[in-house]
MMTF fields as JSON, N, C-alpha, C and O atoms, coordinates in Angstrom:
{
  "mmtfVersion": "1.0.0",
  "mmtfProducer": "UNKNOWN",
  "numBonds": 447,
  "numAtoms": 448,
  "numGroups": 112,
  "numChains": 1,
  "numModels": 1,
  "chainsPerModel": [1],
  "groupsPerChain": [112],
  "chainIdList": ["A"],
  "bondAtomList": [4, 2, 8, 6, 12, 10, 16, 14, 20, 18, 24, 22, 28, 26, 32, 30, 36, 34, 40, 38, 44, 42, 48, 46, 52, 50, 56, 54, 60, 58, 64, 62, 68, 66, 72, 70, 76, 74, 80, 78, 84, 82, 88, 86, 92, 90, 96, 94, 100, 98, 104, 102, 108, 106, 112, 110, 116, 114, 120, 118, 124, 122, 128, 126, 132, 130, 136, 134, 140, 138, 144, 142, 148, 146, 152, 150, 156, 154, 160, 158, 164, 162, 168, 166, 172, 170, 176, 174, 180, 178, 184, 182, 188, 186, 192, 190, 196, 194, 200, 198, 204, 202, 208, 206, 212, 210, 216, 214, 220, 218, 224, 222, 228, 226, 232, 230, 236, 234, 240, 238, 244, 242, 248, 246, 252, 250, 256, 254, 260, 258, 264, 262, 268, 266, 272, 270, 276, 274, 280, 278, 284, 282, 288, 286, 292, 290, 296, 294, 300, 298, 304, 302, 308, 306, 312, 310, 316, 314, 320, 318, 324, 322, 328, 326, 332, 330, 336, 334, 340, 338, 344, 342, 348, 346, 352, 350, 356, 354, 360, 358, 364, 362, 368, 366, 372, 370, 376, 374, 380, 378, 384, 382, 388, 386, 392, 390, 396, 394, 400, 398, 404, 402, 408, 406, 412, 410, 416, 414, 420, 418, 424, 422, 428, 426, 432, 430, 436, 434, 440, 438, 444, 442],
  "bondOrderList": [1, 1, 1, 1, 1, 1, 1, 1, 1, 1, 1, 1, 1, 1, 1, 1, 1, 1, 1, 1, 1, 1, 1, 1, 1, 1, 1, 1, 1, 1, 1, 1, 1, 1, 1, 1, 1, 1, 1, 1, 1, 1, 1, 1, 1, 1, 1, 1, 1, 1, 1, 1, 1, 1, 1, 1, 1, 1, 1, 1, 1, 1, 1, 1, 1, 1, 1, 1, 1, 1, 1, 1, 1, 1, 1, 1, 1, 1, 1, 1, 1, 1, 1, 1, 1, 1, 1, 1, 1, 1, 1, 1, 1, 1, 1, 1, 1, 1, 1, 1, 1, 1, 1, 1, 1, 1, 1, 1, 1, 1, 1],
  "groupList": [{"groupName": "UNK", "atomNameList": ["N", "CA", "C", "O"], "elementList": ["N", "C", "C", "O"], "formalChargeList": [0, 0, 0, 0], "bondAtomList": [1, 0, 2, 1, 3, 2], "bondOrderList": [1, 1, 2], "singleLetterCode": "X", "chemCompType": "L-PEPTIDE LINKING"}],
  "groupTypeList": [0, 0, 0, 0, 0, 0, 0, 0, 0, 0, 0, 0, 0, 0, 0, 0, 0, 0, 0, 0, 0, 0, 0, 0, 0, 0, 0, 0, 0, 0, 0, 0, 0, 0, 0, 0, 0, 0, 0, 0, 0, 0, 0, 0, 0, 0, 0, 0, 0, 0, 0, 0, 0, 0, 0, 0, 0, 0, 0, 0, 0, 0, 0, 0, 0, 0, 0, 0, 0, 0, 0, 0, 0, 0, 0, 0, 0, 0, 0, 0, 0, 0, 0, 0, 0, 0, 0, 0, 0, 0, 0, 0, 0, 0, 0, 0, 0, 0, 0, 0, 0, 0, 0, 0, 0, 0, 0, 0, 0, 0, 0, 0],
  "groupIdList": [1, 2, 3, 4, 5, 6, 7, 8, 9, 10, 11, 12, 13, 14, 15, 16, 17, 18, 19, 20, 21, 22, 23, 24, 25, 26, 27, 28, 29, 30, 31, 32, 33, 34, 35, 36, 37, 38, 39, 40, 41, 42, 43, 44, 45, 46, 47, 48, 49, 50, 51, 52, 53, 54, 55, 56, 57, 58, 59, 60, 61, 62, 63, 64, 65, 66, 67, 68, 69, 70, 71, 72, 73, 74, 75, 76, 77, 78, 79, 80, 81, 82, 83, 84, 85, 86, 87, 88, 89, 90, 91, 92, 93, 94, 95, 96, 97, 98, 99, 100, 101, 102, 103, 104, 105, 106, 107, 108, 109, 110, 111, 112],
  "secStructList": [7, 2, 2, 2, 2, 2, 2, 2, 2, 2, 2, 2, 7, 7, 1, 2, 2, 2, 2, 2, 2, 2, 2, 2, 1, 1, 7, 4, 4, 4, 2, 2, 2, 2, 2, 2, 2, 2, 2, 2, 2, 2, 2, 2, 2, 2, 2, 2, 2, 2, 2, 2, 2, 2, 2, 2, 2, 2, 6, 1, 7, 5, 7, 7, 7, 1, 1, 7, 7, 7, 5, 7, 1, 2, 2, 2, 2, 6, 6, 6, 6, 6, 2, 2, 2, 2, 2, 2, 2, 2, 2, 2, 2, 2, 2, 2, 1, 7, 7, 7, 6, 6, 7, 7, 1, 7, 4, 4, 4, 6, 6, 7],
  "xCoordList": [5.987, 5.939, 7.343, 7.595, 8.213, 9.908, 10.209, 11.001, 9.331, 9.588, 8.825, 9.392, 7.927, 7.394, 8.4, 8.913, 8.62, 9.942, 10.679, 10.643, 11.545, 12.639, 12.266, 13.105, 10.825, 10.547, 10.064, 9.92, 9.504, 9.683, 11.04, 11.248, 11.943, 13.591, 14.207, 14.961, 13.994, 14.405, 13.95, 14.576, 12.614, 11.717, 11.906, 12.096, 11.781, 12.414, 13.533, 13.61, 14.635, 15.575, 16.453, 15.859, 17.951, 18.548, 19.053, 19.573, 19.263, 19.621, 20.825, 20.89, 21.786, 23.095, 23.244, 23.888, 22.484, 22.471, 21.672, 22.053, 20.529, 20.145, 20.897, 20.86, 22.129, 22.831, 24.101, 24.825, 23.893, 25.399, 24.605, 24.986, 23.845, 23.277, 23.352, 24.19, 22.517, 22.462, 23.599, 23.694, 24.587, 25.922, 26.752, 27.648, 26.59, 26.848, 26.277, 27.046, 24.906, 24.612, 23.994, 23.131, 24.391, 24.052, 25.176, 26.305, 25.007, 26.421, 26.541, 25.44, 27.54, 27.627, 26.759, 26.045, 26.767, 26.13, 24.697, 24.289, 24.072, 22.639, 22.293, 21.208, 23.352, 23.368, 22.542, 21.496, 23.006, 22.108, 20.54, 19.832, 20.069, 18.918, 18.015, 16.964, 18.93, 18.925, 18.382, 17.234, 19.334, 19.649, 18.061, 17.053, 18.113, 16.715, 15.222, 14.116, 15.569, 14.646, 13.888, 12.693, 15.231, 15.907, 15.007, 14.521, 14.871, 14.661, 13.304, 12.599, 12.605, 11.547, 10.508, 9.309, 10.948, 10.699, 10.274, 9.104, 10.927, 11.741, 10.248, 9.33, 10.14, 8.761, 7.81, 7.06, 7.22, 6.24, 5.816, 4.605, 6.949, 6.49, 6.509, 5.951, 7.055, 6.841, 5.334, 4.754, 4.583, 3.676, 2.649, 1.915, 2.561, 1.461, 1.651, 0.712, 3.357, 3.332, 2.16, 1.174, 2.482, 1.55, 0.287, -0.319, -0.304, -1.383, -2.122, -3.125, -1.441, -1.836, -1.84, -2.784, -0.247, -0.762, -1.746, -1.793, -2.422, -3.509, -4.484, -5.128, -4.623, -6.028, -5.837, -6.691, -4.81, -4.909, -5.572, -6.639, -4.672, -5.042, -6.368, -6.886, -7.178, -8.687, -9.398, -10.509, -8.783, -9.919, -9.946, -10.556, -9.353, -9.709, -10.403, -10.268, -11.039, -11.578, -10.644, -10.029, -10.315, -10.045, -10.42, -11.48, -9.665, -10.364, -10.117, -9.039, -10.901, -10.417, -10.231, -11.315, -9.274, -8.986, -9.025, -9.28, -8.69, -8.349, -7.356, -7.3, -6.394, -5.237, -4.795, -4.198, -5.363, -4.717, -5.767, -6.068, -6.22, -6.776, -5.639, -4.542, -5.987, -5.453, -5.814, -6.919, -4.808, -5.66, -4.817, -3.828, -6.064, -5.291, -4.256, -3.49, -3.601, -2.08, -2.355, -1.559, -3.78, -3.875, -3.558, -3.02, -3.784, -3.835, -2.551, -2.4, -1.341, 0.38, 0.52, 0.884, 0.278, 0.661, 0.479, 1.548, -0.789, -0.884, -0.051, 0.223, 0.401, 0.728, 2.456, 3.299, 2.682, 4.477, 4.446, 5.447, 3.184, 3.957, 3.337, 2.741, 3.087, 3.088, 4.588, 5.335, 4.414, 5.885, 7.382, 8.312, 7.225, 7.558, 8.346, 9.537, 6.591, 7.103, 7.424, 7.712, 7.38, 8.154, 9.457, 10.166, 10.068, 11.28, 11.463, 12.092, 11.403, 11.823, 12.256, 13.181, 11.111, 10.922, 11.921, 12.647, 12.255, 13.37, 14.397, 15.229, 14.799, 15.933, 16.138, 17.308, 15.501, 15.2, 15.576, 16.024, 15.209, 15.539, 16.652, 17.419, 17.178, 19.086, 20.056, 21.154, 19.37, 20.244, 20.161, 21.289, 19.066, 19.557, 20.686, 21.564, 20.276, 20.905, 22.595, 23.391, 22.728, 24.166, 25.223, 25.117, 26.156, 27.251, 28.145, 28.467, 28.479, 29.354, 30.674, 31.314, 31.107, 32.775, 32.928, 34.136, 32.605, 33.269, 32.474, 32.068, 32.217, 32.044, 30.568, 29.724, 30.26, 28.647, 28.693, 28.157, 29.168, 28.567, 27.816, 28.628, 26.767, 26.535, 27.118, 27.309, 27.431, 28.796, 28.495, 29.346, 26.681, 26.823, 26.761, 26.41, 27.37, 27.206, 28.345, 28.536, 29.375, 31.07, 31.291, 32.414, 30.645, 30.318, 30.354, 31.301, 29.21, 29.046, 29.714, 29.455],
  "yCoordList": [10.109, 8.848, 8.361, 7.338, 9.227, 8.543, 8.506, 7.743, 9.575, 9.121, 7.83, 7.018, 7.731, 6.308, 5.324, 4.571, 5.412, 4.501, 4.523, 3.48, 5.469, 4.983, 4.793, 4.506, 5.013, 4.289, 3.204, 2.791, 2.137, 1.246, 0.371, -0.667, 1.13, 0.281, 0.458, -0.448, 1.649, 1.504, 0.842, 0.617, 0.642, -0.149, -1.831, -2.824, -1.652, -3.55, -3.522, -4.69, -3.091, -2.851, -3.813, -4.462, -3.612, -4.139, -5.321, -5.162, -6.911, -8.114, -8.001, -8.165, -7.789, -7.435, -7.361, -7.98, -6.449, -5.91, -6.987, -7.08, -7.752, -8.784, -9.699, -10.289, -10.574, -11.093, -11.044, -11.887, -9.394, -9.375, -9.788, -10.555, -9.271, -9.06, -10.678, -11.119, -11.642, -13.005, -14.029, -14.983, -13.042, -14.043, -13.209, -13.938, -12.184, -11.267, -12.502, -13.418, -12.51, -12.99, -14.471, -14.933, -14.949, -16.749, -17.657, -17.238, -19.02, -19.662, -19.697, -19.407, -19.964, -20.257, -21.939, -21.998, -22.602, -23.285, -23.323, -24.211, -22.484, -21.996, -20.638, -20.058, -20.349, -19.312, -19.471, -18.83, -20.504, -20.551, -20.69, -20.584, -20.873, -21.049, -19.415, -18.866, -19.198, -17.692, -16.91, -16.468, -16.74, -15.843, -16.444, -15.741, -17.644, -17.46, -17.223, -17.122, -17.161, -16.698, -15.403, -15.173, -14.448, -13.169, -12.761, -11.634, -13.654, -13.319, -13.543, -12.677, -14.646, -15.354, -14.075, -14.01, -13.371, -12.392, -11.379, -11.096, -11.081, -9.231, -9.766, -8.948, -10.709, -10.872, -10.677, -9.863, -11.387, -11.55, -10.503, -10.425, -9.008, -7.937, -7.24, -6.15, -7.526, -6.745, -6.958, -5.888, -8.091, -8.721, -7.607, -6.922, -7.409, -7.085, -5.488, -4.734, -4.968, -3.006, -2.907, -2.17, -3.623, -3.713, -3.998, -3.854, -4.571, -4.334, -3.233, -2.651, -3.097, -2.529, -0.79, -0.033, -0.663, 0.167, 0.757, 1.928, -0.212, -0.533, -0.021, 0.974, -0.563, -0.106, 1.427, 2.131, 2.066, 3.227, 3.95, 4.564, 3.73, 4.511, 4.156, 5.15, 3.381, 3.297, 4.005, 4.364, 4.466, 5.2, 6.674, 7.54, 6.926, 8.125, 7.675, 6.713, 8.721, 8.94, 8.706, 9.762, 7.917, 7.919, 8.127, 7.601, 8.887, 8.817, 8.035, 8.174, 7.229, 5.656, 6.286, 6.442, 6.626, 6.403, 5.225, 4.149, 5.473, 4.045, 3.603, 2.432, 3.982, 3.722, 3.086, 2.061, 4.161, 4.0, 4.935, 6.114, 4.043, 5.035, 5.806, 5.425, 7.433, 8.104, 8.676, 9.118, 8.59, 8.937, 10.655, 11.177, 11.089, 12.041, 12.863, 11.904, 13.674, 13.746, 13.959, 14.037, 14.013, 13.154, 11.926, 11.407, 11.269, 9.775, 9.049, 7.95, 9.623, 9.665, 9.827, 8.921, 11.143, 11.714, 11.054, 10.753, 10.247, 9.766, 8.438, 7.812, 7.951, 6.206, 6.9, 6.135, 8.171, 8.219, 8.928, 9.42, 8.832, 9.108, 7.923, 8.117, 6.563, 5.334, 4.787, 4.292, 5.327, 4.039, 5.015, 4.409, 6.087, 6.873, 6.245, 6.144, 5.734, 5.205, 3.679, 3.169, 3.075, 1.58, 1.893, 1.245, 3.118, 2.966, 3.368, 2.405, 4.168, 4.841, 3.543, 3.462, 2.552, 1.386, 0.538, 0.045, 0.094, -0.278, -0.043, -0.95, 1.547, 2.028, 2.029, 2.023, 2.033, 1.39, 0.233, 0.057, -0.698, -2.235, -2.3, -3.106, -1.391, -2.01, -1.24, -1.214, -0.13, 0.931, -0.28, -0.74, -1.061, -1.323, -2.717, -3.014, -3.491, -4.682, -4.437, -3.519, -5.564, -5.487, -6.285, -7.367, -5.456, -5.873, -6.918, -6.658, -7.869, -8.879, -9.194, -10.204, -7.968, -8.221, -9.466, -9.475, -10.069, -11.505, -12.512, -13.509, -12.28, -13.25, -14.043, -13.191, -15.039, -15.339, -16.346, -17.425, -16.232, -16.692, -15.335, -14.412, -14.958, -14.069, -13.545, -14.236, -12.421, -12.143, -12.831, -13.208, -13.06, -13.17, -15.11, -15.872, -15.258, -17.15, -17.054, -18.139, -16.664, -16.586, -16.145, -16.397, -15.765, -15.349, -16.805, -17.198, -17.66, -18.533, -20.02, -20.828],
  "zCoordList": [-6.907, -6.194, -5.837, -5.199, -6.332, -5.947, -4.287, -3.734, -3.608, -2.136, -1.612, -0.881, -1.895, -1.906, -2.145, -1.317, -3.345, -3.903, -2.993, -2.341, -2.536, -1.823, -0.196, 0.659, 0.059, 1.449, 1.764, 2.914, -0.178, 0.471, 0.511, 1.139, -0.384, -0.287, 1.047, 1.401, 2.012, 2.798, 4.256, 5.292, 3.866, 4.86, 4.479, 5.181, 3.264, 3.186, 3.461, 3.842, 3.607, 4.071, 2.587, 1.726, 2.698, 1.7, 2.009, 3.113, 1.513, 1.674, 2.115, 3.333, 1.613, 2.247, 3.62, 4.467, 3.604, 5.302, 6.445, 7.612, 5.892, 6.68, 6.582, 7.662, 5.371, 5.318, 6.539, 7.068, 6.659, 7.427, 8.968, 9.853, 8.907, 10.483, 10.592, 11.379, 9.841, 10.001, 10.573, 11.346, 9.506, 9.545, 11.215, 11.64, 11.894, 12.882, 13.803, 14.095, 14.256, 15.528, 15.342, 16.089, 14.566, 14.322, 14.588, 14.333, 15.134, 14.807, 13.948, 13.48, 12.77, 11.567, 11.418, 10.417, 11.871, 11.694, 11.196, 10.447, 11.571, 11.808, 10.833, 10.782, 10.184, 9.087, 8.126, 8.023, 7.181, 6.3, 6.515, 5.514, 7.499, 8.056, 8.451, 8.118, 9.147, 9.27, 8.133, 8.118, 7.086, 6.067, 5.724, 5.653, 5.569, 4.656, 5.492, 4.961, 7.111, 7.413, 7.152, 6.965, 7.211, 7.274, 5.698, 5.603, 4.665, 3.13, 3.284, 2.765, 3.964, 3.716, 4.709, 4.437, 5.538, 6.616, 5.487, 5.229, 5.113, 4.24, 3.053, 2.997, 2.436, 1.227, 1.829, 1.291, 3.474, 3.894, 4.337, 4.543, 4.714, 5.175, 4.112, 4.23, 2.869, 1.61, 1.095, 0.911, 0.827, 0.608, 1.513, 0.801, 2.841, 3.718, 3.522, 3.267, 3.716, 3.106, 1.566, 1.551, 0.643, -0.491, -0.69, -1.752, 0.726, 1.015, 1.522, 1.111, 2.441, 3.421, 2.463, 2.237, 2.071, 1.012, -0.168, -0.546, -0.591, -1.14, -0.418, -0.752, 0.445, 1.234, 1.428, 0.89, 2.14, 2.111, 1.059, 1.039, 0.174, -1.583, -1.682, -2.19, -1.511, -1.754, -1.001, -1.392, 0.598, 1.224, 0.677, 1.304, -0.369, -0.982, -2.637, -3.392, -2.657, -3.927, -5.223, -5.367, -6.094, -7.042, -8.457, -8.796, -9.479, -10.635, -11.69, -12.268, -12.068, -12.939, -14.414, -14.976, -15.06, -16.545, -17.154, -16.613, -18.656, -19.026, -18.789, -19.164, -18.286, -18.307, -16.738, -16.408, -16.003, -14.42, -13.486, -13.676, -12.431, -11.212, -11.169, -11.579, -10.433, -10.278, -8.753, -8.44, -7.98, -6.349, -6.328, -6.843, -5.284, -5.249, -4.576, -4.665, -4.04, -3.638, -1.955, -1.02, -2.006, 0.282, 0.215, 1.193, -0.807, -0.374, -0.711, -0.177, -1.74, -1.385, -0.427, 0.323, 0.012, 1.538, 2.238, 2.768, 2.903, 3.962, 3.841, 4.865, 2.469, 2.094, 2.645, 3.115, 2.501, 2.086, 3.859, 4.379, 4.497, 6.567, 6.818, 7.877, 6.378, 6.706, 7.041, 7.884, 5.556, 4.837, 5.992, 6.523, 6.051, 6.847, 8.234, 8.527, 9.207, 10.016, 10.098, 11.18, 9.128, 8.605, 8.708, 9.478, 7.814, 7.871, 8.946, 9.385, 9.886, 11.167, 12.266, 13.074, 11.891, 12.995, 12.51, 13.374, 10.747, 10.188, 10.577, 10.616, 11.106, 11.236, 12.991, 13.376, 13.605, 15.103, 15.824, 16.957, 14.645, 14.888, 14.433, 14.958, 13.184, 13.27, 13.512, 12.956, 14.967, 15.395, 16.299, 16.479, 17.027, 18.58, 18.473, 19.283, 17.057, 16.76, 17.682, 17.485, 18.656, 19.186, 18.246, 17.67, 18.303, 17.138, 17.915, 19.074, 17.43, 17.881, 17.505, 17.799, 16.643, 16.558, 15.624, 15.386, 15.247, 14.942, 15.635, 15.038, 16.957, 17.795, 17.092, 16.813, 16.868, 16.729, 17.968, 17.715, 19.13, 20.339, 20.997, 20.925, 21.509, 22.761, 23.834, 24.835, 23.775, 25.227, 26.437, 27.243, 26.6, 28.086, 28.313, 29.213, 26.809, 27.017, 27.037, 26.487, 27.208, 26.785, 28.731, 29.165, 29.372, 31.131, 31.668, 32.35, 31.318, 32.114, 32.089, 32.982]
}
């Protein structure tokens, strides 16, 4: 399950990195606002992957111990080319993110 693990760290992506992005294209003014959108965002899509994960793992057959259902290794598979394309789309959205140097005005408001 460790690829799981690390797809959903890289699909929630790491705080830091929404921190920077926040503090990148916000006025500073509007930062702190940001950042916690940025946090309040990152739970609400953590919250619904853990669902949604869930459901997967049930449309297979499981075998209930006492201890722990146990699903079987289709139903990882199909949860770890989910989480798969989360991160892909993760990594999509902060390839296209435009970098602003410093600037937290918009280049093309700095035009007019």
């Amino acid at each position: 399950m460790a690829p799981g693990d690390l797809l959903y760290a890289v699909s929630a992506g790491l705080s830091a990195v929404y921190v920077s992005a926040a503090r990148e294209v916000n006025p500073p003014g509007a930062t702190a606002v940001a950042i916690g959108f940025y946090n309040g965002g990152g739970y609400v899509v953590l919250a619904v992957l853990i669902q949604v994960a869930g459901a997967i793992l049930d449309r297979f057959p499981a075998t209930v111990t006492a201890a722990a259902k146990v699903y079987p290794p289709e139903a990882y598979r199909a949860l770890l080319w989910v989480l798969l394309g989360v991160a892909a789309a993760s990594m999509a959205f902060t390839l296209a993110m435009r970098e602003t140097h410093g600037r937290t005005r918009a280049p093309e408001a700095e035009l007019a």
